[in-house]
TORKOL-4160 file (C-alpha; in steps of 0.2 Angstrom, whole numbers, padded with zeros to 4 digits, m for minus):
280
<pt num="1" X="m0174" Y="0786" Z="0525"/>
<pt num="2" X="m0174" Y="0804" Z="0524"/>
<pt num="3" X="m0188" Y="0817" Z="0534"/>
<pt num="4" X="m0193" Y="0817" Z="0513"/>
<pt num="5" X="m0193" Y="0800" Z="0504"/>
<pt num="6" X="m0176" Y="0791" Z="0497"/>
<pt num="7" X="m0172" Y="0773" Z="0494"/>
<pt num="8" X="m0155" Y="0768" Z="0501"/>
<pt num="9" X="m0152" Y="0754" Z="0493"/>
<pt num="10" X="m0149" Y="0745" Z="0478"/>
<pt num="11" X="m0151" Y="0730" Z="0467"/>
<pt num="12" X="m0143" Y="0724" Z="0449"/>
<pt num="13" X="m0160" Y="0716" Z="0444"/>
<pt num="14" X="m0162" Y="0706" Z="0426"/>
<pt num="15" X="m0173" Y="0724" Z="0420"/>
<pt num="16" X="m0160" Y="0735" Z="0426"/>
<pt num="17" X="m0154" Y="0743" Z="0442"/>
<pt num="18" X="m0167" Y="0744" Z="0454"/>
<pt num="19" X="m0169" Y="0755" Z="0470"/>
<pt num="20" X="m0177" Y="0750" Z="0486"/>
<pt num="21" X="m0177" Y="0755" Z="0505"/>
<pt num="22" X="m0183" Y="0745" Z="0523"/>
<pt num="23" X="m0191" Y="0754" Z="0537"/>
<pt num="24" X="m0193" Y="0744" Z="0554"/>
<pt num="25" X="m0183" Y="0732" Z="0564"/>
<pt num="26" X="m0177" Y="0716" Z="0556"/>
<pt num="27" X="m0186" Y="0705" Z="0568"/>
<pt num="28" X="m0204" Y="0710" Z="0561"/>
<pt num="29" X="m0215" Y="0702" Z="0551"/>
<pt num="30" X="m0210" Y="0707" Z="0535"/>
<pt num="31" X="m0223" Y="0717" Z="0521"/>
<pt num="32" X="m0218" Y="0722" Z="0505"/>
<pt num="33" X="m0226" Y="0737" Z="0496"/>
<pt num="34" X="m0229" Y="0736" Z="0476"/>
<pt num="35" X="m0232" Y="0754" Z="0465"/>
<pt num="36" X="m0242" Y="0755" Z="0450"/>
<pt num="37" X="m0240" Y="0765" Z="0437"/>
<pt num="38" X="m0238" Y="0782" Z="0432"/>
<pt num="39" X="m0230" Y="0779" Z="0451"/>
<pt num="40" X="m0217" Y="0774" Z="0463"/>
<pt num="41" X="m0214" Y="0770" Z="0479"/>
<pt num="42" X="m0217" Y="0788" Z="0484"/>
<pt num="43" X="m0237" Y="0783" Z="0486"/>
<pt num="44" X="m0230" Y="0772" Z="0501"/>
<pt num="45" X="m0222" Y="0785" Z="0512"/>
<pt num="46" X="m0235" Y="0790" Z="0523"/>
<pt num="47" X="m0243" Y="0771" Z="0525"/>
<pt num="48" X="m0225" Y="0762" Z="0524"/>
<pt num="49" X="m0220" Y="0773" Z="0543"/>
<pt num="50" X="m0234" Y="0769" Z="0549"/>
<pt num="51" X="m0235" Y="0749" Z="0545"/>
<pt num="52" X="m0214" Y="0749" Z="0551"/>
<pt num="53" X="m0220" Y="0752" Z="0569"/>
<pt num="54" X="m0227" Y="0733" Z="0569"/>
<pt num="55" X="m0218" Y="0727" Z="0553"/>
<pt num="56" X="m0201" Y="0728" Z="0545"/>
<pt num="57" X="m0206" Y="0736" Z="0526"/>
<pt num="58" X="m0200" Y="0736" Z="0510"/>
<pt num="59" X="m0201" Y="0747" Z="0497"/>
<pt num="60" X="m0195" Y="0748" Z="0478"/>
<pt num="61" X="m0196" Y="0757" Z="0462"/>
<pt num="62" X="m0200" Y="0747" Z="0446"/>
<pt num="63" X="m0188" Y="0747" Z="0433"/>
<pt num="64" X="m0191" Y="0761" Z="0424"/>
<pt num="65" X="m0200" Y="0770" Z="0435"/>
<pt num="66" X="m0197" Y="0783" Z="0449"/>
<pt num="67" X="m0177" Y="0784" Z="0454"/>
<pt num="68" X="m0174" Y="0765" Z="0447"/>
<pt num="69" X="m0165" Y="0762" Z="0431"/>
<pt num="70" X="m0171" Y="0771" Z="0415"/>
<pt num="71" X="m0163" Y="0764" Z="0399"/>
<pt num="72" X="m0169" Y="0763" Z="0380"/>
<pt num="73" X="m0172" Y="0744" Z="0376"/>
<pt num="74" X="m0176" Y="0742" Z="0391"/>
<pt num="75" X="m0188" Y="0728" Z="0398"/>
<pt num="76" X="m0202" Y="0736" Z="0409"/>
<pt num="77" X="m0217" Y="0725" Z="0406"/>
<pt num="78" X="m0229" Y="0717" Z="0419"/>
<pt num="79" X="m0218" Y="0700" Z="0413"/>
<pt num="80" X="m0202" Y="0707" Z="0416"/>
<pt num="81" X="m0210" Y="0716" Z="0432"/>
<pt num="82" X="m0216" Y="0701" Z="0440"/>
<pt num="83" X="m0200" Y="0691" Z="0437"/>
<pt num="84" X="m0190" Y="0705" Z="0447"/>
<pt num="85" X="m0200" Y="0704" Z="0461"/>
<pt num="86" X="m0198" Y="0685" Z="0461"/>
<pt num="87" X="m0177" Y="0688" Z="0462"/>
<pt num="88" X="m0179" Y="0705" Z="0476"/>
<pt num="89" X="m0189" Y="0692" Z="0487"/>
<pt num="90" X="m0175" Y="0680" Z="0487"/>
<pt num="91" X="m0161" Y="0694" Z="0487"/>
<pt num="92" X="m0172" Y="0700" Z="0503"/>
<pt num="93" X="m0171" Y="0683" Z="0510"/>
<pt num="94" X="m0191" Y="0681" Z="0510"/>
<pt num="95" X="m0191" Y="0665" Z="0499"/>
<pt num="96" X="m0188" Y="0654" Z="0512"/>
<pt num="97" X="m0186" Y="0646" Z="0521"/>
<pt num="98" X="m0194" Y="0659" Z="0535"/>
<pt num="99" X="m0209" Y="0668" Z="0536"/>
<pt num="100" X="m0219" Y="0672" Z="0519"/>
<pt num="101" X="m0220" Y="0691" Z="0518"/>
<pt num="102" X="m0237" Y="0699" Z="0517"/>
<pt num="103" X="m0239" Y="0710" Z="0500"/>
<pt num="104" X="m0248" Y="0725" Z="0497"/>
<pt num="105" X="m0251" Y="0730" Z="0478"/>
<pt num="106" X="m0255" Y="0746" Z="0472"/>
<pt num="107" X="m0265" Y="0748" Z="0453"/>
<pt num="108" X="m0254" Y="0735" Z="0439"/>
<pt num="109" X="m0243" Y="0732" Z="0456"/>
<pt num="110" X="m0258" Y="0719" Z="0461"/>
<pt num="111" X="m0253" Y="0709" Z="0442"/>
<pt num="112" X="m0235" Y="0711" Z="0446"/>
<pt num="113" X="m0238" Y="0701" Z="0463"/>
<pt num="114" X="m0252" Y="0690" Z="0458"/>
<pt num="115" X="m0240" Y="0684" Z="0442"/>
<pt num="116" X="m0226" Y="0682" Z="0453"/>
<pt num="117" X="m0238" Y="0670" Z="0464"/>
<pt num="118" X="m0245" Y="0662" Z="0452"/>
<pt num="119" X="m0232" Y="0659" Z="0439"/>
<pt num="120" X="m0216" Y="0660" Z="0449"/>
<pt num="121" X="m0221" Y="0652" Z="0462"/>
<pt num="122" X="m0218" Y="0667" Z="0477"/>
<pt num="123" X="m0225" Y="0664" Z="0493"/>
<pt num="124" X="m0235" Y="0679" Z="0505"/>
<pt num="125" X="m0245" Y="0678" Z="0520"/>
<pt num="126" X="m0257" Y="0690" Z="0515"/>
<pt num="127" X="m0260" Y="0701" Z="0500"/>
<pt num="128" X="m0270" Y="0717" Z="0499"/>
<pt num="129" X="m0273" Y="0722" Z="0480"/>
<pt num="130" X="m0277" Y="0742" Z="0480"/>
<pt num="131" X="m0287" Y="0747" Z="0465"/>
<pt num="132" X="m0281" Y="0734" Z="0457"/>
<pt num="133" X="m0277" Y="0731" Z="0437"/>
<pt num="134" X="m0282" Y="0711" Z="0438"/>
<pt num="135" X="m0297" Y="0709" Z="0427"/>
<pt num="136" X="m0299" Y="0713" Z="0409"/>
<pt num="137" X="m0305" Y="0726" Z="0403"/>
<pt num="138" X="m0292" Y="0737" Z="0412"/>
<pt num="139" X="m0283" Y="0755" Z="0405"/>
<pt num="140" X="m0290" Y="0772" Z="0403"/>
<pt num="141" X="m0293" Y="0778" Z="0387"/>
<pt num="142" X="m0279" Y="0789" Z="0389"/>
<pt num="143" X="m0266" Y="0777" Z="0394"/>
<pt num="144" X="m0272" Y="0767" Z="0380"/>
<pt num="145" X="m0271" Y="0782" Z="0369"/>
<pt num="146" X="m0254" Y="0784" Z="0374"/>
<pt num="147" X="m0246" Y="0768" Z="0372"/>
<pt num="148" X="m0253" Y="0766" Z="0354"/>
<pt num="149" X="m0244" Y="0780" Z="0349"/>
<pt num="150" X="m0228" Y="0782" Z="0362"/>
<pt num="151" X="m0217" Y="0787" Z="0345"/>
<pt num="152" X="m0229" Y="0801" Z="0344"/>
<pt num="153" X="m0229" Y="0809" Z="0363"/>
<pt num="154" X="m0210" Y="0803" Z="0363"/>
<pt num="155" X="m0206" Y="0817" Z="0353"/>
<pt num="156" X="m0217" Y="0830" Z="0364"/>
<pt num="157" X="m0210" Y="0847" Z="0367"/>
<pt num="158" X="m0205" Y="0845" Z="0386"/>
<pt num="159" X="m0218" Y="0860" Z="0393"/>
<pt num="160" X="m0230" Y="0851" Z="0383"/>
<pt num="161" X="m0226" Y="0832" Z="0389"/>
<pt num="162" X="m0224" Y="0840" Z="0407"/>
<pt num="163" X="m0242" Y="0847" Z="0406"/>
<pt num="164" X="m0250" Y="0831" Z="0399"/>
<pt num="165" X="m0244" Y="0820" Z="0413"/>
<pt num="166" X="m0245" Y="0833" Z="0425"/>
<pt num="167" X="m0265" Y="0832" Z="0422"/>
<pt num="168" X="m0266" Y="0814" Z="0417"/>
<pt num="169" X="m0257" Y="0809" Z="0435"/>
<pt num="170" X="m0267" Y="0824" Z="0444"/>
<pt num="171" X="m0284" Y="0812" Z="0438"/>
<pt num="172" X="m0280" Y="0798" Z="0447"/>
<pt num="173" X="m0286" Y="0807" Z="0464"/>
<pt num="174" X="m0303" Y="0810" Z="0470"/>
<pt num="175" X="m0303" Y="0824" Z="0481"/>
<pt num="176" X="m0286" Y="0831" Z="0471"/>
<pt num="177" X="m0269" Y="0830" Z="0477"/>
<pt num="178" X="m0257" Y="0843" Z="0486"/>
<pt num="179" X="m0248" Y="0852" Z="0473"/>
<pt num="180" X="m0231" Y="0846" Z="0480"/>
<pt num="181" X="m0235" Y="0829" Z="0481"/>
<pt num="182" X="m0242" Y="0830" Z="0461"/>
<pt num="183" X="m0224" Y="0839" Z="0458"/>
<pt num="184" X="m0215" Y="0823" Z="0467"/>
<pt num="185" X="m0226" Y="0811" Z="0455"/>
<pt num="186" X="m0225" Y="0820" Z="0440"/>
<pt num="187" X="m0203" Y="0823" Z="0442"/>
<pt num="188" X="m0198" Y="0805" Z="0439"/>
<pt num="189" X="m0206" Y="0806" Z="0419"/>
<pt num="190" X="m0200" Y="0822" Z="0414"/>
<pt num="191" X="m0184" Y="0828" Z="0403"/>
<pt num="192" X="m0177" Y="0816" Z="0390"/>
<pt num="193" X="m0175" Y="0801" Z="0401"/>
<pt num="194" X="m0189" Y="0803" Z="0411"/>
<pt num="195" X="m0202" Y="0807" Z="0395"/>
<pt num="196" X="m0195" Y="0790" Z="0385"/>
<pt num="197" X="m0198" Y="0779" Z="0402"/>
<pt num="198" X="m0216" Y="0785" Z="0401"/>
<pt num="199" X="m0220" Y="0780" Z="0385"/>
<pt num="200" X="m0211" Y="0765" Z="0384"/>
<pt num="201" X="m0219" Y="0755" Z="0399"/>
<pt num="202" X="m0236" Y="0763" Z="0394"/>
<pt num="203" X="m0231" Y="0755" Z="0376"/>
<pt num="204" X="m0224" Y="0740" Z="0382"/>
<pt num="205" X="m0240" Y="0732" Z="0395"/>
<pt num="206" X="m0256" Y="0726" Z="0388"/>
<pt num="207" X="m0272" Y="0714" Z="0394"/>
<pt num="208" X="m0262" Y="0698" Z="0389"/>
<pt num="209" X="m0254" Y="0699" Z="0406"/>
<pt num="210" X="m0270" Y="0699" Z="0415"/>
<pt num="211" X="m0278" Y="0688" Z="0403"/>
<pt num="212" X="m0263" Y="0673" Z="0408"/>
<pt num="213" X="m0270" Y="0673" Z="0424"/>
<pt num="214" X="m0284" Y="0679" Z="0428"/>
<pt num="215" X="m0295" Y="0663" Z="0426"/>
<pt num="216" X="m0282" Y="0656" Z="0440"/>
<pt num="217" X="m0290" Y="0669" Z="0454"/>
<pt num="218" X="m0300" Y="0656" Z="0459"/>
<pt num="219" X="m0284" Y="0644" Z="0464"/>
<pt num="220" X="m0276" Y="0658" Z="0478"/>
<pt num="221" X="m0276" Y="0651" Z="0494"/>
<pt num="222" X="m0274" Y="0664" Z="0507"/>
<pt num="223" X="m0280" Y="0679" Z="0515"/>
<pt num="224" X="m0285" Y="0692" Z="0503"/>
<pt num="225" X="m0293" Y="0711" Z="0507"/>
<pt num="226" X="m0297" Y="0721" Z="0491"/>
<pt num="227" X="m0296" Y="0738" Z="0492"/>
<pt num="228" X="m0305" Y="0750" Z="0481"/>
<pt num="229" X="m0309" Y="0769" Z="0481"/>
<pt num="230" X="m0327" Y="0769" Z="0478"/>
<pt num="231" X="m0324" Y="0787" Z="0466"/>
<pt num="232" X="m0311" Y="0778" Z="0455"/>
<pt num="233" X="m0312" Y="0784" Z="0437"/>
<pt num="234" X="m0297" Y="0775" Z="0432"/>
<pt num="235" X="m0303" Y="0757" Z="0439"/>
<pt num="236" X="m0321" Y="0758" Z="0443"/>
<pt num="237" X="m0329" Y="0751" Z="0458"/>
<pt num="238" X="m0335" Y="0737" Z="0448"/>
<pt num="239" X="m0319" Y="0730" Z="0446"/>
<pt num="240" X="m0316" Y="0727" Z="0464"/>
<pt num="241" X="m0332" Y="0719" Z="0467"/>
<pt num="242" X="m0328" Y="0707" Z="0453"/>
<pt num="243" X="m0312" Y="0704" Z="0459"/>
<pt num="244" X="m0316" Y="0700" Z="0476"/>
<pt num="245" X="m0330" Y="0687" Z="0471"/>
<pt num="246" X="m0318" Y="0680" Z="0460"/>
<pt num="247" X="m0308" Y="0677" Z="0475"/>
<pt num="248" X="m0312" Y="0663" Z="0489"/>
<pt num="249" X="m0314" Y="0672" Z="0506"/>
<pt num="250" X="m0306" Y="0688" Z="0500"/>
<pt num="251" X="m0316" Y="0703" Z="0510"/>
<pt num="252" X="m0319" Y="0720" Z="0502"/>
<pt num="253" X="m0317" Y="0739" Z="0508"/>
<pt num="254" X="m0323" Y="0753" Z="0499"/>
<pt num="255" X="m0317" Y="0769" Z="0502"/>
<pt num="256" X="m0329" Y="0784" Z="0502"/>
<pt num="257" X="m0324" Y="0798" Z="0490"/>
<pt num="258" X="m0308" Y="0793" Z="0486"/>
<pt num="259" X="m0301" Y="0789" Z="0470"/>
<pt num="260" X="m0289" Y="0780" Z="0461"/>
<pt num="261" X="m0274" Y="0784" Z="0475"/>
<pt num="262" X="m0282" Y="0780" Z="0491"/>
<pt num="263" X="m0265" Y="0781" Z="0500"/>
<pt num="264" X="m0267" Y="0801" Z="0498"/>
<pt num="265" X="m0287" Y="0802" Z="0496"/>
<pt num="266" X="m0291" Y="0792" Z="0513"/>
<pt num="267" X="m0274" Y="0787" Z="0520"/>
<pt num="268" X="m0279" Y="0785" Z="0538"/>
<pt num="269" X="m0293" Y="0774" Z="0535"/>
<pt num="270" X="m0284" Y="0765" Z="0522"/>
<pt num="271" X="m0269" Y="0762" Z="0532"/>
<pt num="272" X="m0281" Y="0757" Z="0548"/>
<pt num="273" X="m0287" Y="0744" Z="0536"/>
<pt num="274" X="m0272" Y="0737" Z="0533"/>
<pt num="275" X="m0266" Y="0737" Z="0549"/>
<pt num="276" X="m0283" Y="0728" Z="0553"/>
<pt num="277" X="m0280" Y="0714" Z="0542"/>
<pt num="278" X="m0260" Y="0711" Z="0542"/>
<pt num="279" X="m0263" Y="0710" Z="0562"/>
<pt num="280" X="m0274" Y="0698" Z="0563"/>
């Protein structure tokens, strides 16, 4: 890892070629780190160094997403998402038979996870599900806007495209982001490749893949913090509430002023949280 942000390594998955990265010694418990989207793994830096002084950590970009693969035809939805998770686990060596990793999931990274659970059968320690998309009705009315008429915003002049997304990601934050950090978020959908990859996954995801599984909340048997940011206008605070009843034991933690991203609106409390709840 560089004094930036760069994933190392990488992985032929069945969505494309997908990059990832491990802080921390291999003799740690193991935690893995799951974006959302209009994201990547970039969101994890800060929190990732500071849970690889007690934990080994892994970190990936989706297909589609950040520095992973981008490809026309490509399969990028919360099925395919879920079902490359399921193969990095095992190409991690976290399927077993040794210790289950503990998963933290970030906005449609918390579907991703609890699909790969519940439907593929992966096994964690703990999860943390941040601002979750787990409970229908989810999506923004721009995202929705969006990927009803990806054909339309495809063909976007770039200044134009850049500008869109450039406000659409800049929303997610309560407080509002470093302008640098907004530049890191926004690179990964810009020029031809970048403005296709947006499109398309916003095109490709809908509520049917919440819907397949949201009525099996009730069967997770584990540990399970929600985390929310109580100024979220993407996911309102409602949501985590819900979610959190619709979860046996699973504790809540709102976080004051922050929005959508709290790994950038209230990273020290949110990673003191975390580190609360995988130490325990």
């Amino acid at each position: 890892m560089t004094a930036d942000w760069e994933l190392d390594r990488t992985h032929h998955s069945s969505s494309g070629e997908v990059r990832w990265a491990a802080l921390g010694a291999p003799d740690r418990p193991p935690v893995v780190l799951l974006h959302g989207t209009p994201f990547s793994s970039y969101i994890w830096r800060a929190v990732a160094r500071s849970l690889a002084d007690r934990h080994r950590v892994f970190v990936w970009d989706m297909p589609g997403y950040g520095v992973s693969e981008k490809r026309t035809g490509q399969d990028v939805s919360l099925a395919a998402q879920a079902r490359v998770f399921t193969e990095l686990l095992d190409h991690w060596g976290l399927a077993g038979p040794g210790p289950a990793p503990s998963v933290v999931a970030h906005d449609f990274g918390g579907c991703v996870a609890l699909r790969a659970h519940l439907l593929h059968g992966a096994r964690y320690e703990r999860l943390a599900l941040v601002d979750a998309v787990t409970l229908a009705p989810w999506g923004t009315d721009t995202y929705r806007l969006l990927g009803d008429h990806a054909e339309v915003f495809e063909r976007l002049p770039p200044g134009l495209h850049r500008a869109l997304v450039r406000e659409y990601v800049a929303s997610a934050s309560g407080p509002g982001l470093h302008p640098a950090v907004l530049d890191r978020l926004v690179e990964p959908w810009c020029g031809d490749e970048g403005q296709a990859a947006l499109y398309r996954q916003m095109a490709q995801n809908d509520q049917r893949f919440t819907d397949e599984i949201q009525g099996r909340y009730g069967d997770l048997d584990l540990p399970v913090l929600v985390c929310w940011g109580a100024a979220d206008t993407w996911l309102p605070p409602e949501r985590g509430r819900e979610l959190a009843a619709a979860i046996p034991g699973a504790r809540l933690r709102m976080f004051e002023g922050a929005g959508h991203l709290v790994q950038e609106d209230a990273p020290a409390e949110f990673t003191a949280a975390l580190l609360g709840f995988l130490g325990e």
